[in-house]
C-alpha positions in Angstrom: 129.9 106.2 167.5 129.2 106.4 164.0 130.1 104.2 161.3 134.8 104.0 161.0 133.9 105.6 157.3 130.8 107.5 156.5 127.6 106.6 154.7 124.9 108.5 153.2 121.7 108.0 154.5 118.1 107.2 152.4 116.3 109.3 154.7 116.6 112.2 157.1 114.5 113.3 159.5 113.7 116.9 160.1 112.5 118.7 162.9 110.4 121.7 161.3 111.3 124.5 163.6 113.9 125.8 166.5 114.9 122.2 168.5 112.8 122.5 171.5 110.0 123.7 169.6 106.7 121.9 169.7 107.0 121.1 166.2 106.2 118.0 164.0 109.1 116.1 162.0 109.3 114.5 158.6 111.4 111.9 157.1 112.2 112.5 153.7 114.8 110.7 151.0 117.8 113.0 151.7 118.5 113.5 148.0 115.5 115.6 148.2 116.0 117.2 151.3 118.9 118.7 149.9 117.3 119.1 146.8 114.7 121.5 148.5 117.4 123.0 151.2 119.5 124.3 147.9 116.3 125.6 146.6 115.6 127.6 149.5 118.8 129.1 150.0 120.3 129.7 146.8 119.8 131.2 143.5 119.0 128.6 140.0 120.6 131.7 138.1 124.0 131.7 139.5 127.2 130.2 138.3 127.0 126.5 138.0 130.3 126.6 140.4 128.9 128.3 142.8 125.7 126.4 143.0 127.9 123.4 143.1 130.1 124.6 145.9 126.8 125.3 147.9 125.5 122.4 147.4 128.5 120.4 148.6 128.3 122.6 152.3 124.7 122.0 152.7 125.5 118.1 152.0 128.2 118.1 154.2 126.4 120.3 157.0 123.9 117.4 156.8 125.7 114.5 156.9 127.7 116.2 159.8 125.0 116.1 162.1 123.8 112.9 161.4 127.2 111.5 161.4 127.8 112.9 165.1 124.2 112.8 166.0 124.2 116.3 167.3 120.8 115.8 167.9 119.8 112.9 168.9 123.0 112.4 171.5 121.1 115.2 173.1 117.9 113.2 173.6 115.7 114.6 170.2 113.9 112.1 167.8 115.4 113.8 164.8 118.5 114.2 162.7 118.3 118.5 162.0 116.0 121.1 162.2 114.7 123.4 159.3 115.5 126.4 161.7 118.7 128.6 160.1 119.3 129.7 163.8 120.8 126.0 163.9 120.3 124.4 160.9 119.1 124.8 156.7 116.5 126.5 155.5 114.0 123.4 154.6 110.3 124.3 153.1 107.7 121.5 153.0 106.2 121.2 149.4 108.3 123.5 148.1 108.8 123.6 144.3 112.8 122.2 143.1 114.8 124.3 140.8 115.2 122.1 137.7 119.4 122.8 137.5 119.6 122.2 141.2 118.2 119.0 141.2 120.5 117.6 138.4 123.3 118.6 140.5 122.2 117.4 143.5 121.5 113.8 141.6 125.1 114.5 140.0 126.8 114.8 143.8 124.1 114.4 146.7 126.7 111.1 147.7 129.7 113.5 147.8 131.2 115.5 150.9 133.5 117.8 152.4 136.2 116.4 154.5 139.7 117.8 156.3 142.3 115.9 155.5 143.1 112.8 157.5 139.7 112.5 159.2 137.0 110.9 158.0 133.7 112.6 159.0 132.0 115.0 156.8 133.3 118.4 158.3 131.0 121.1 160.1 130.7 123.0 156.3 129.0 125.8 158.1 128.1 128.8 156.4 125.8 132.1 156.1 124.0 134.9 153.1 126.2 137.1 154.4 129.8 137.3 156.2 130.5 134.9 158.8 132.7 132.0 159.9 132.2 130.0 157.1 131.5 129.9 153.1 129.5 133.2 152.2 126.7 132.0 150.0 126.5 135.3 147.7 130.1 135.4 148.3 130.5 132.2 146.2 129.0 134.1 142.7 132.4 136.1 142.2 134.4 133.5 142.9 132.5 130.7 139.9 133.0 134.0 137.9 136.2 134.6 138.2 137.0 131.2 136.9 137.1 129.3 140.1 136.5 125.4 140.8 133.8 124.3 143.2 136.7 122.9 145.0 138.9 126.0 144.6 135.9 128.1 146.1 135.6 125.4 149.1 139.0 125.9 149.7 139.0 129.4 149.9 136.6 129.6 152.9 137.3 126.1 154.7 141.5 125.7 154.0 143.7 124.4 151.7 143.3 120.7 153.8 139.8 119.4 152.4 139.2 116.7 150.3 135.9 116.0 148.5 134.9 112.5 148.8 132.7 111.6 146.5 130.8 108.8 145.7 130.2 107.1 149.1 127.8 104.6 150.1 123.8 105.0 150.9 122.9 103.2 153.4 120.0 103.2 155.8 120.6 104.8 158.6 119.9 104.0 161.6 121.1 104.7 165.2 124.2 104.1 166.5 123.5 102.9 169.9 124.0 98.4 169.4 120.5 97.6 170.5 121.9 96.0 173.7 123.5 97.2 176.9 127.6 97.2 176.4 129.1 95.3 179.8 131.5 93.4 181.4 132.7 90.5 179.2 131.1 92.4 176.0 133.2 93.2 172.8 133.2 94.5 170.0 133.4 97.6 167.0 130.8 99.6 169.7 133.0 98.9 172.7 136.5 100.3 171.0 133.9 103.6 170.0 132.8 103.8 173.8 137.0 103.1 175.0 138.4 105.5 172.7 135.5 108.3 173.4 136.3 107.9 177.3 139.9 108.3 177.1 139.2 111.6 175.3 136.8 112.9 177.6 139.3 111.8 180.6 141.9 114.6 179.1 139.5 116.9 180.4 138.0 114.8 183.3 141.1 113.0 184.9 139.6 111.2 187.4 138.2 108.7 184.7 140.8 106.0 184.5 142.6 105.4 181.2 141.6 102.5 179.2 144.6 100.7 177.6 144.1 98.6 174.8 142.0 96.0 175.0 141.3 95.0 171.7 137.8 95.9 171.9 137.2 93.8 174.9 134.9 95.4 177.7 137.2 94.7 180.8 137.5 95.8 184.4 139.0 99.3 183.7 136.6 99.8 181.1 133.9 99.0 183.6 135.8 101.9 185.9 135.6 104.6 183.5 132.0 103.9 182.8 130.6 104.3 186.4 133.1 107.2 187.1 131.9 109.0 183.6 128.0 108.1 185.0 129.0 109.6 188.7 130.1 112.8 186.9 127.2 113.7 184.6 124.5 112.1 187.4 123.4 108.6 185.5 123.3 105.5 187.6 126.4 104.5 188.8 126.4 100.8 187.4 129.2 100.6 185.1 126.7 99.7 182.0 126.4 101.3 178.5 122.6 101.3 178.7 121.7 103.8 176.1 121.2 106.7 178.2 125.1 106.4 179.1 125.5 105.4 175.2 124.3 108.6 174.0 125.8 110.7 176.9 129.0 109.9 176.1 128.8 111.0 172.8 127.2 114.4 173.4 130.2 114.8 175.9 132.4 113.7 173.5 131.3 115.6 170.8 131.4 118.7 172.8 134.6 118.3 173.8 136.3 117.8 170.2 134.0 120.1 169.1 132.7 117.3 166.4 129.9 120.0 165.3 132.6 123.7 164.8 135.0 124.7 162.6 137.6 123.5 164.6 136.6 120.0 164.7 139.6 117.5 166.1 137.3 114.7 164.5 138.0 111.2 163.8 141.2 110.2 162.2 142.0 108.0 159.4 144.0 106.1 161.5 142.0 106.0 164.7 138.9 104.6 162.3 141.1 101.6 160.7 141.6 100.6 164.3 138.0 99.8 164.7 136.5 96.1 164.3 135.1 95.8 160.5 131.3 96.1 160.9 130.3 93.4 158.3 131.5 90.0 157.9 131.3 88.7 154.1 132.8 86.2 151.8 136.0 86.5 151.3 137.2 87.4 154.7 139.3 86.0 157.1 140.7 85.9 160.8 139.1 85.6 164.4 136.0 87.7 163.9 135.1 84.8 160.8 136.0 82.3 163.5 133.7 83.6 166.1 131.0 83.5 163.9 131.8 80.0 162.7 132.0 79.0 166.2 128.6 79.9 166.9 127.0 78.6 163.5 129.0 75.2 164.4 127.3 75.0 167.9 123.9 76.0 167.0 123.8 73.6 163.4 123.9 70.6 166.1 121.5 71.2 167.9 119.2 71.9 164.9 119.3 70.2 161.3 118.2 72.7 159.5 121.2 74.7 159.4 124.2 73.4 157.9 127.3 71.7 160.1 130.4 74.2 158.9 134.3 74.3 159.7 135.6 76.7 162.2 138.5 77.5 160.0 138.4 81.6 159.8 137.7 81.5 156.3 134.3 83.1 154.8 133.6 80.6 152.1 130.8 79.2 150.1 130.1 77.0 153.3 130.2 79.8 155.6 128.0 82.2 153.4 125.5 79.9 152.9 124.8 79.4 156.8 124.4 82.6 157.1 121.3 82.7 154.1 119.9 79.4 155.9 120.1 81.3 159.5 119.0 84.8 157.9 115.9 82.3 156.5 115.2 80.9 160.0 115.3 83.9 161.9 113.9 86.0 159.4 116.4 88.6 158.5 117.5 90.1 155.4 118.5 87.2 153.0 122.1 88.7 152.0 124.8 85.9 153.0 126.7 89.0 155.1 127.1 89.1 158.6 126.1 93.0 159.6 124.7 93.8 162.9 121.5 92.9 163.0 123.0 89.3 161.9 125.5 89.2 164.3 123.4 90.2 167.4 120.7 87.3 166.1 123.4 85.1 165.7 125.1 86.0 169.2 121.1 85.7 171.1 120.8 82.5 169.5 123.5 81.1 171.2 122.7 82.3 174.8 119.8 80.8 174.3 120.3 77.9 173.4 123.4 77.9 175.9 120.7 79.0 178.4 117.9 76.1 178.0 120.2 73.2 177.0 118.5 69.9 176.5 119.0 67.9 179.9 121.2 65.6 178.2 123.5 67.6 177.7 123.5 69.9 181.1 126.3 68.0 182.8 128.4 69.0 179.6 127.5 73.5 180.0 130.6 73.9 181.9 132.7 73.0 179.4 130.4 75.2 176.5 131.9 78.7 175.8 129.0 80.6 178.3 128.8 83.3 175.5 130.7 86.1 176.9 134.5 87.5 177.2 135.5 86.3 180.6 138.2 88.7 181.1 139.2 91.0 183.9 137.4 92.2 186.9 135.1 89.1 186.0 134.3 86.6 189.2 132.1 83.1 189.0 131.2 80.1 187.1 133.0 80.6 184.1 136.0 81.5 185.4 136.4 78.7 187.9 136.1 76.5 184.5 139.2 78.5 182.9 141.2 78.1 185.9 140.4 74.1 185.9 141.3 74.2 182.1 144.5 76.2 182.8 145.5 73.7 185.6 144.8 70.8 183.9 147.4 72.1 180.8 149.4 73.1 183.2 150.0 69.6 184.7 151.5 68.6 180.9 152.8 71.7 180.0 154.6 73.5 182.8 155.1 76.2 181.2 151.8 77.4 181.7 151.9 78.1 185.7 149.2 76.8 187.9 146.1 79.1 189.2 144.2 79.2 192.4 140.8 77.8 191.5 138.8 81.1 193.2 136.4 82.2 190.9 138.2 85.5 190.5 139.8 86.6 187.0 143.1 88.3 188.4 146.8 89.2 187.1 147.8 85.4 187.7 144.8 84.0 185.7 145.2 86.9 182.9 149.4 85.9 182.7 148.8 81.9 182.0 145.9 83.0 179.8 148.3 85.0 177.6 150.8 82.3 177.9 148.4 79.6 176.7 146.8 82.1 174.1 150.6 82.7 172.4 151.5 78.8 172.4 148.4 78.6 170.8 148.9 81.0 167.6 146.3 82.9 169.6 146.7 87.1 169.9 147.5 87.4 173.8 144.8 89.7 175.0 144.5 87.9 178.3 140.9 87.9 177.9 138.9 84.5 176.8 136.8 84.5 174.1 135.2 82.1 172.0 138.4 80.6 170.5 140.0 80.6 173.4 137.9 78.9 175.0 137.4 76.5 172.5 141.0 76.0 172.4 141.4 75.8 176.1 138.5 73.3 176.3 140.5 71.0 173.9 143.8 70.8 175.8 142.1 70.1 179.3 140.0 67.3 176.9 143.8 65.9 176.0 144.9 66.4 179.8 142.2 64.6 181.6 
């Protein structure tokens, strides 16, 4: 559940020894871990190509396991190990050959990939002969006239790309920060759908998930608790993070994230996914969302500015974001990443939650802060089958619901119904603008 493209980290931490060794770890700037792994492992006096080629493995071998969190999906506090058995040769304290680190400034933000996926591929490799890219194998090749790319190739295929220049970030994990349920949504609830689907090819009895635009819905909810009765987690149909990072290990075995023969992540698959950051400039529902909640929570307090819900990121939007990032004391950037959105989202509950008394009689009309979608049963959607009914009685079009508390096939159909009159994408599922939307047409009805 990594990031749809690839980042380089600041830091990585290393476990110094074999995994379940009682050893300590280290988090160093992973410019210089690699700085120190290519110092270890390879020669200053060889061919500049064939340091280079090296260099680009070990980079890629790193960024591989962070990328899939090999370790870490398996319950470690680390990102590799300095044990060859597994991992690179890493040497606390160790002096840096003076070429090597140029080249490693040069390319440390560059990487190995196959073509069409976009995680850094499993570059692995060896002294001698193995699987891989023979390190002492590589001096021939530079002499012979050879590209580091054209020496890649020769060990890994004529299908990699070298993509250089990619961002550093810091990394952190990928597990949200917050259990993944019924009614969530989101970039981390497509990872989750699209992970269980491929771990149902080999486990049938989880349901398939159809698309759901992100939405965590009732089938979701039944793959999750069948996944959790097959691998012995409790059976409550929540991506807690003991589930979170279960999946992925079973995941990542199964495509074999971490071999040679990685299926990996696709171009395509990855372009699927939700964009992780908001900023200026964008557009659409995820924009409106936001918006929705800034508009909400600027009137109940002053300080933050009253803005349009009008799916444009503008100068207005940006700059409640910097007033909320000020109040809640996050990083002052005017871009909506997770951290912002998840403050943003628990703002709202909140403040849905402890509502001034004045305005109590008014909740049931106030989006409750969830997707009410599928499988879902209560309050809320009592309140979207009285909004459907109302719009129904002036538009019958939309058919009339039983008023039962339960969100079935009949509820879902006038949903989508209402949802396409409305310039709305008909997911069947009601979000914030839907609801918003919804709200307004039983206000016009009653």
């Amino acid at each position: 559940m990594a990031a749809p493209t690839p980042v380089v980290p600041q830091y990585i931490t290393v476990h110094l020894g074999a995994p379940d060794s009682n050893a300590k770890n280290i988090t160093v700037p992973f410019a210089q871990y690699i700085k120190n792994v290519a110092s270890s492992e390879i020669y200053p006096t060889w061919p500049e190509n064939a340091i280079r080629a090296n260099i680009y493995a070990e980079i890629s071998f790193a960024l591989n396991r962070i990328y899939t969190e090999y370790y870490r999906s398996k319950g470690y506090d680390f990102d590799i190990t300095n044990s060859t058995q597994y991992d690179q040769f890493y040497v606390p304290g160790r002096d840096i050959f003076e070429n090597i680190s140029r080249i490693v400034d040069e390319i440390f933000n560059d990487y190995v990939v196959k073509q069409g996926q976009v995680q850094p591929y499993f570059t692995q490799y060896c002294a001698g002969s193995c699987d891989g890219l023979s390190q002492w194998g590589t001096v021939p090749l530079a002499r012979s006239g050879l590209t580091p790319y054209q020496i890649l190739q020769r060990y890994y295929g004529n299908d990699i790309n070298i993509v250089e220049n990619a961002p550093i970030k810091s990394n952190t994990e990928s597990y949200p920060g917050r259990p993944l349920k019924l009614g969530s949504a989101g970039e981390e609830v497509i990872d989750i759908q699209r992970q269980l689907n491929r771990i149902a090819l080999n486990y049938p009895s989880i349901p398939t998930i159809p698309e759901t635009y992100g939405i965590f819905e009732a089938t979701t909810q039944k793959a999750v608790k069948q996944f959790q009765k097959i691998f012995n987690l409790a059976q409550d149909g929540i991506v807690g993070k003991q589930t979170w990072y279960k999946i992925i290990q079973i995941y990542n075995g199964i495509k074999g994230l971490s071999e040679l023969y990685t299926e990996g992540i696709s171009i395509t698959e990855a372009q699927r996914r939700f964009s992780t950051v908001l900023k200026k400039g964008d557009t659409g529902n995820p924009v409106r969302i936001i918006q929705y909640y800034l508009a909400f929570l600027g009137y109940f307090n002053p300080n933050l500015p009253q803005i349009s819900v009008d799916g444009y990121f503008g100068d207005e939007t940006r700059d409640a974001i910097l007033t909320f990032q000020k109040l809640y004391g996050l990083d002052i950037d005017g871009i909506v990443g997770r951290d912002t959105w998840n403050k943003i989202q628990d703002a709202y509950n909140s403040l849905f939650n402890s509502l001034p008394d004045e305005y109590k009689r008014y909740s049931s009309l106030i989006y409750p802060g969830y997707y009410i979608t599928t499988g879902a049963r209560g309050q809320s959607v009592e309140q979207v089958q009285k909004f459907i009914n109302a719009i129904s009685k002036q538009n019958p079009s939309i058919p009339s619901v039983d008023v039962d508390g339960i969100y079935g096939p009949s509820t879902e159909a006038a949903v989508k119904i209402f949802q396409t009159q409305n310039g709305i994408t008909p997911t069947g599922q009601v979000g914030a603008i839907t609801w918003n939307a919804l709200a307004k047409g039983y206000n016009s009805a009653t």
